[in-house]
N, C-alpha and C positions, 0 to 999 in steps of 0.2 A: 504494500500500500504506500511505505512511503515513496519508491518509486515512481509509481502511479502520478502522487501528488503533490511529490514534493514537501509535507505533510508530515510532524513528528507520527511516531505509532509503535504502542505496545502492544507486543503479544504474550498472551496467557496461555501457558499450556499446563494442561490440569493434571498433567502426571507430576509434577515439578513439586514437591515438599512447601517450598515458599507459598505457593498459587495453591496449592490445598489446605495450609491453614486461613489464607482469609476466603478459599469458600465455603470451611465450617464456621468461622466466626461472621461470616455475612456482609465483609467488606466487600467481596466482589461484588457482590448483586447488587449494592448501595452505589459499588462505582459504576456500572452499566446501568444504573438510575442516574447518577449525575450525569453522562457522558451522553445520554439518549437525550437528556432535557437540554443540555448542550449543543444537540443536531450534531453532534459527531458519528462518522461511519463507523459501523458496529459491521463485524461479521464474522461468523464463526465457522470451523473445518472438522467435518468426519474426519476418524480414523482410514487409513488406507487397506483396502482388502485387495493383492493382487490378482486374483482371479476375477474380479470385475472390473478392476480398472482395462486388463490385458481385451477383456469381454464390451467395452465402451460404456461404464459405467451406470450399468444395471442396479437399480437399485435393489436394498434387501428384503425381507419380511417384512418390517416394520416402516420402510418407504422412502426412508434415507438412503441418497446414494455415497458409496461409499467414496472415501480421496476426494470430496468435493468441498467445497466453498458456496455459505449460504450469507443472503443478506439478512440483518437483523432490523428489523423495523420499530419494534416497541418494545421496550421494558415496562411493564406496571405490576404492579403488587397492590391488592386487593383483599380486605375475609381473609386474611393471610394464607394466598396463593400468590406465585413468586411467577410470572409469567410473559415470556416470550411471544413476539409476534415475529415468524421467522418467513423469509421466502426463499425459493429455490430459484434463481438466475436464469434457469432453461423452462420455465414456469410450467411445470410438471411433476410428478413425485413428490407427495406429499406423504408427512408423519402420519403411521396409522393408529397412534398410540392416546393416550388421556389426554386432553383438551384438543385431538386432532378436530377438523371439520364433523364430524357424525358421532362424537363423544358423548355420554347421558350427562359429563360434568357440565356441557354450557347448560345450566337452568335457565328462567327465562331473567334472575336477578344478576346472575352474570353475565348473561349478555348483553344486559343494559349499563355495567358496569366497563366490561370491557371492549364494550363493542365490537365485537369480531365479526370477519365477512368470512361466512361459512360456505365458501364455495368449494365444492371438492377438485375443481377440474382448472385452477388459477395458480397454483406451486405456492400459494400462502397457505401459512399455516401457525398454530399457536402448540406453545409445549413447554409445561413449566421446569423452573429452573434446573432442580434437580436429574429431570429427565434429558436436558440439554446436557448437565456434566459427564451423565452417563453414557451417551451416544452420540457427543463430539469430543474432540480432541484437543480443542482450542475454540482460544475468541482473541478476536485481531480489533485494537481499538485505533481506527485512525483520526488523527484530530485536526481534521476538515471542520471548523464552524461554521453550523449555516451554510453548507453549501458552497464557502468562498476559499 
């Protein structure tokens, strides 16, 4: 990214002892709150599975494709749920997992909460935090303000 943009940018990779203590103590989530309200680029990368990558990047069971790069769109925390608004770049494959598009968790008071567009067939998608550590590999913060 900061290639990209010329742009400072930190990356969190969440095997790393340092980047796993603050996401049990909850700094991470709180800095992906301030960084989101700040319009800086969020995005985060699956783990690499070679047999799919070598295959053109099929995604898995659960809808994530693997060695990829997703944009992060929203950070909110809600009812104390820690949740992602995530999209897929090639706007297709989406998370099949708990807050995916057709999950029983959107009631109808979170969906007025967190407004989510439950379209299954647009590569957005929502999936709280927790389930982000566990099935990516990273989150790449670049600090584009606003766009500029």
């Amino acid at each position: 990214m900061t290639d990209l943009t010329g742009c400072p940018t930190v990356n969190y990779e969440f095997k790393k002892e340092s980047v796993k203590k603050i996401i049990e103590n909850g700094e991470l989530f709180k800095e992906l709150q301030r960084c989101d309200d700040e319009g800086y680029l969020l995005s985060g990368s699956t783990p690499r599975r070679e047999i799919f990558v070598r295959m053109g990047g099929r995604p898995s069971k659960i809808g994530l494709v693997p060695g990829h790069a997703y944009s992060i769109i929203q950070v909110k925390e809600a009812k104390g749920f820690q949740l992602l608004n995530i999209r897929n770049p090639w706007g297709d494959f989406e998370w099949r997992g708990d807050w995916s598009d057709n999950s029983p968790l959107w009631t109808e008071d979170m969906i007025d909460i967190f407004e989510p567009v439950l379209d299954g067939d647009d590569g957005t998608f929502w999936m709280s935090f927790p389930d982000f550590i566990k099935n990516f590999r990273s989150i790449t913060i670049c600090k584009l303000k606003n766009w500029q």
